[in-house]
N, C-alpha and C positions, 0 to 999 in steps of 0.2 A: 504494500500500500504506500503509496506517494504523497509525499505532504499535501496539503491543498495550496499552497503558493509553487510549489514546483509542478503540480501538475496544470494549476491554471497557467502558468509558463509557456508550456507544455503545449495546452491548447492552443495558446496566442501564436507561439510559434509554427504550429499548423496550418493555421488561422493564415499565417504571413506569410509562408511558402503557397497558397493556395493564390494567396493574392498577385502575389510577383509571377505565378503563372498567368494569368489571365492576362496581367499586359507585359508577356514575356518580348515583346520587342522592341518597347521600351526600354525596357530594364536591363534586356542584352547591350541595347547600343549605348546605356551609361555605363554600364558596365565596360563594354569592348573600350571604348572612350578614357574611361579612369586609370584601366588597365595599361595602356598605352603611357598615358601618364606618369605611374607609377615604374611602369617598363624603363623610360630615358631616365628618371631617378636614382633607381638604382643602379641601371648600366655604369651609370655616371661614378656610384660609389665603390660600386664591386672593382671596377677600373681602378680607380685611385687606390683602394687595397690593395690590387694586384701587383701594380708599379712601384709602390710601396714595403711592399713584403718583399720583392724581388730585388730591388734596390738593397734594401737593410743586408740582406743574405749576401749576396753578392760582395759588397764593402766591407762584411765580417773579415776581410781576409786584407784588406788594404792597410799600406802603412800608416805609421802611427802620424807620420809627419811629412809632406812633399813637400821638395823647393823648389822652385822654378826662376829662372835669371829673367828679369825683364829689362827693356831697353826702349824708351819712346812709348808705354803705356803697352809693348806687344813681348810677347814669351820669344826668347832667343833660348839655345846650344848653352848649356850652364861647362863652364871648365870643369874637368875631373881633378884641377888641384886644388879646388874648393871643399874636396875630403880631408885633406891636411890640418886645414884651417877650424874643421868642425871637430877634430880629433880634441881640441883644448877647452870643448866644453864635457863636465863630467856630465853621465846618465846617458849618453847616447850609446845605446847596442851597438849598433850595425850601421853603415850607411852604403846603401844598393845605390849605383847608376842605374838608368832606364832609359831606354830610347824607345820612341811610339810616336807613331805618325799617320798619316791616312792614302791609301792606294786608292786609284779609281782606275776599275776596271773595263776599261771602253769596250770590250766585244762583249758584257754583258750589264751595263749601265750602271754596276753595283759599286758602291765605295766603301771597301775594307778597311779596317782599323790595325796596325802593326803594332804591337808589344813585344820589346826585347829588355830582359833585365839577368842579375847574375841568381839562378831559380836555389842554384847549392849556397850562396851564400846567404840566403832570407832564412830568419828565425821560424821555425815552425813548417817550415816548405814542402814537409810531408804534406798538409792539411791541404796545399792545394789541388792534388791527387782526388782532393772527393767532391771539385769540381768536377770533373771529369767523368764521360758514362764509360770510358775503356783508355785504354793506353796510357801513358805517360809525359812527362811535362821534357821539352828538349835538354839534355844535357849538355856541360861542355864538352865534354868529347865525344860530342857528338853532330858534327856539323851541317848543316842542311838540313836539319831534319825540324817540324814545325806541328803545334798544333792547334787545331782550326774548330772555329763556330756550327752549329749547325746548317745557318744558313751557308757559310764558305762551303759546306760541303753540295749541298744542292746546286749550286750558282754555277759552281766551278763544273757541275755534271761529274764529281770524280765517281759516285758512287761503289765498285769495289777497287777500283783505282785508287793507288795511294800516293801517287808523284802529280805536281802541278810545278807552274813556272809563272815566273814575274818579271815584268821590264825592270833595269836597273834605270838609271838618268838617262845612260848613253844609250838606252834603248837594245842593249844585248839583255838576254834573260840567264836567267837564277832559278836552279830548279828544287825544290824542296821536295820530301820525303814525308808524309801522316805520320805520326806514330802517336796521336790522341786525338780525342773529340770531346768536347767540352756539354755538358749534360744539357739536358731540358730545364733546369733547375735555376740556369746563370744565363739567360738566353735574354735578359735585357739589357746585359751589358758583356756577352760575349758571343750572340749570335752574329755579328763582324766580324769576329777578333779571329787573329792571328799570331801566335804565339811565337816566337824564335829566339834564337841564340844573340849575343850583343855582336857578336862576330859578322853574323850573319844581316840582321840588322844595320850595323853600320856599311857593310859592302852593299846592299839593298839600296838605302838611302845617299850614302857618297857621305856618310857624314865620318870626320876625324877620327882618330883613335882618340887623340885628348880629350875631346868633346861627348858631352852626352844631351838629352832631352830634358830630362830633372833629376832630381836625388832624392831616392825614398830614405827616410830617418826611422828607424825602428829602437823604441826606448824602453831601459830598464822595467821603470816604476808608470805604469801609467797616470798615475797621479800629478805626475810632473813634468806630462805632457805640454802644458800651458805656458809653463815658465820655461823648458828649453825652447822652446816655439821664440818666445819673446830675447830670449839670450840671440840665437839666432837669427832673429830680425834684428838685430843690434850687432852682430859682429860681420853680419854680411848683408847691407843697405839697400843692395842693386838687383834684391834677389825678390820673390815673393814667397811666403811662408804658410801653408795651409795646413792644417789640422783635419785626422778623420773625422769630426766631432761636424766641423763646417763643412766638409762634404758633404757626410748625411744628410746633414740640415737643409744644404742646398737642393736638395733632390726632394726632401718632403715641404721641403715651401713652393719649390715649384710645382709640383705635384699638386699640391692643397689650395694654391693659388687659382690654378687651371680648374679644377672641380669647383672651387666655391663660385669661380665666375658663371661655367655653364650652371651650376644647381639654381646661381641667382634668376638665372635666364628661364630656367625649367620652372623656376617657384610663379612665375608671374603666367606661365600656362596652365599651372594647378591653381592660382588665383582665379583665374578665368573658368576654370573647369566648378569649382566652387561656385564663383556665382550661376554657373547654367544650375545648379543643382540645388543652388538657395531659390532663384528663378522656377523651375520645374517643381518645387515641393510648393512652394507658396501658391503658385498658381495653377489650383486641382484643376481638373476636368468635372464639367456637373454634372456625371457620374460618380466620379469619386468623391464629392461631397453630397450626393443624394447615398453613396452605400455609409458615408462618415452619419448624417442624420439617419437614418434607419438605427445602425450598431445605436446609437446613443436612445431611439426610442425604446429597444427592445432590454434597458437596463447598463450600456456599454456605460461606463465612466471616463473619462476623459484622458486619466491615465491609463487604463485599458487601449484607447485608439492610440496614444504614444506608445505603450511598448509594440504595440505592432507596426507603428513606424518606425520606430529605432528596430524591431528584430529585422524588417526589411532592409533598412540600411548599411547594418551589421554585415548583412547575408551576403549582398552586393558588395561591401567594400571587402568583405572578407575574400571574397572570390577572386574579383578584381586585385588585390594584396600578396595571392596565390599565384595568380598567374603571371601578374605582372614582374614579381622576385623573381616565380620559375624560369620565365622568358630571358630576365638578364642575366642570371646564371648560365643558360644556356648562350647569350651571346658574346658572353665574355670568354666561357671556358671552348666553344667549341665552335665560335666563327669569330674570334680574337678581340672582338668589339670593334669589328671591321664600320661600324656606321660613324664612333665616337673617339675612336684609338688617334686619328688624326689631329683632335682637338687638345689631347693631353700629352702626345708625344712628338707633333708638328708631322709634315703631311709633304716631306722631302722624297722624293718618287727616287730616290737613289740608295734609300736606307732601306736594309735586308728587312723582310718580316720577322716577328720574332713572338714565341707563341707565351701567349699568358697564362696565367695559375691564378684563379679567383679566390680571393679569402673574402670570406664571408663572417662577421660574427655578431653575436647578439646585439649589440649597440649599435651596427648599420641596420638590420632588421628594425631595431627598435626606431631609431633616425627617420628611417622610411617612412614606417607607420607613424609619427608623430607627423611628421609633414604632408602625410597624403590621407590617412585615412581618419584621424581625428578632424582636422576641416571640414569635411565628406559630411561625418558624420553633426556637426553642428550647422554645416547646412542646410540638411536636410532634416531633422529631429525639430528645429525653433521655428521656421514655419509650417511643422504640422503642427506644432501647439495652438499656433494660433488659429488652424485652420480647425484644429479638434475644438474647441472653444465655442465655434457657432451654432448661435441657435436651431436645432433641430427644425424646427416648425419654420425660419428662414429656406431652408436647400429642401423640403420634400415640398412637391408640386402635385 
């Protein structure tokens, strides 16, 4: 036996799916309508998670400290006797040269990203093995040998092929050897990439032996990452000094930046979607305020015809809530958010694809529904009160 408040529920809610059938085609097309709504919403947030989660993961392995030589406000060749000079500050670990630069490959319009650094002497160098879906990262003694993005691997067509070649400056080619492929996991900042030796790298680019691209600083105590940062901006002026810390940050501001501009743009279409539905409740059909004066002659109370406004509206946003999540999960994890991907990652027809990972978690779910379906539901709930409100003996004819 059921309480009598849950079973009168019970009824009402019967009551309310009975209803939303009769004007099932109405109620589909606010529905289809909200849904859509809710659909570019979350596409919008699932993305920015995406990019987000993949970014943090990926940077997990990045040093603790870049410098980079500037000259005229633009990044120049930093010298390699600027390691001497960094030797006399204590807490510094390590400091790796790196050369990286960007190929553009005209017989297939794609432009590849080069990374060359010394991989045996980075603290920890095992750990970048579990980027990797197979093989290994190039050794020095190991020359020519490189390893590539997943997009490099489609582009270049090697598929079971393991050798590819590159123009050098003078336009002879360089041929390199696979001997790794870098996972699905790191594929927003290494489906370009190209991994090699400094050796090889430098013969690639024509760039010096004394010469590199920047200096990765890897530090004892991370605590005191801030202060040799700043000792280092003070013993080398002409240089620029980044921190992992402003990396990260870089990437979730602009990340968060790009989402909150399109959400602003999306909230002003769910504003408009509201009033059609403040609009549409307020303004019955006089049918529906001839079956609203019946229900109240035959005993209905006024709160009775609200809860089967709100179970109606429930029903519909709930739907629409479901579908519209469903939809951008599905277009984020399995057609890459091919409609929105251009607005948050820029829309350069020369950059590889690179497939996304949707994180999803309660607090975007919850975001969503505070922005789409709480509205919804005060639009439509306050003018049926007012429309439950009139006099019976008014609306029956």
């Amino acid at each position: 036996m059921l309480p009598k408040g849950l079973e009168k529920q019970l009824n009402i809610l019967d009551f309310s799916l009975t209803s939303l059938w009769r004007r099932k085609l109405k109620n589909l097309s606010i529905m289809l309508v909200f849904a859509l709504v809710i659909f570019l919403l979350g596409s919008f947030q699932m993305l920015t998670g995406a990019l987000t989660s993949s970014a943090e993961a990926v940077l997990e392995n990045t040093p603790e400290i870049t410098i980079q030589k500037m000259s005229a406000g633009r990044q120049e060749a930093i010298p390699l006797a600027y390691i001497e000079k960094l030797r006399s500050i204590y807490g510094i670990r390590a400091v790796i040269p790196r050369i990286w630069g960007y190929y553009f490959d005209e017989s297939n319009l794609a432009n590849f990203t080069i990374l060359a650094l010394e991989l045996g002497s980075m603290p920890f160098d095992s750990n970048l093995n579990l980027t990797l879906a197979h093989g290994h990262f190039p050794k020095k003694t190991e020359p020519g040998t490189a390893v590539i993005g997943r997009s490099v691997q489609d582009i270049l067509g090697l598929d079971k092929r393991r050798t590819f070649s590159l123009f050098r400056p003078d336009l002879s080619l360089k041929s390199f050897k696979v001997v790794g492929v870098f996972s699905q996991q790191t594929d927003l900042l290494s489906n370009d990439l190209i991994v090699m030796n400094l050796t090889d790298a430098r013969d690639l680019f024509g760039i010096p032996v004394s010469m590199a691209t920047d200096l990765c600083i890897y530090v004892a105590n991370p605590t005191e990452i801030e202060t040799i940062a700043k000792k280092i901006a003070v013993l080398l002026p002409d240089t620029r000094v980044l921190t992992k810390s402003q990396i990260q940050k870089t990437y979730q501001v602009v990340f968060s930046w790009r989402s909150g501009l399109a959400s602003i743009c999306l909230l002003t279409a769910l504003v408009a979607f509201a009033i059609l539905a403040w609009d549409k409740a307020s303004g019955l059909s006089p049918e529906e305020k001839r079956e609203i004066g019946i229900l109240k002659i035959l005993g209905w109370e006024t709160g009775d015809i609200l809860a089967v406004r709100f179970w109606e509206s429930t029903l519909v946003s709930a739907l629409a809530f479901i579908i519209g999540c469903t939809a951008a999960y599905i277009h984020v994890a399995f057609f890459d958010a091919s409609l929105l991907k251009a607005v948050m990652v820029g829309w350069s027809v020369i950059h590889p694809p690179f497939k996304l990972l949707p994180s999803v978690t309660l607090a975007d779910l919850l975001l969503i529904f505070t922005f789409s379906v709480l509205p919804f539901l005060g639009a439509t709930v306050i003018p049926a009160w007012r429309c439950a409100t009139v006099p019976p003996d008014s609306v029956i004819r």
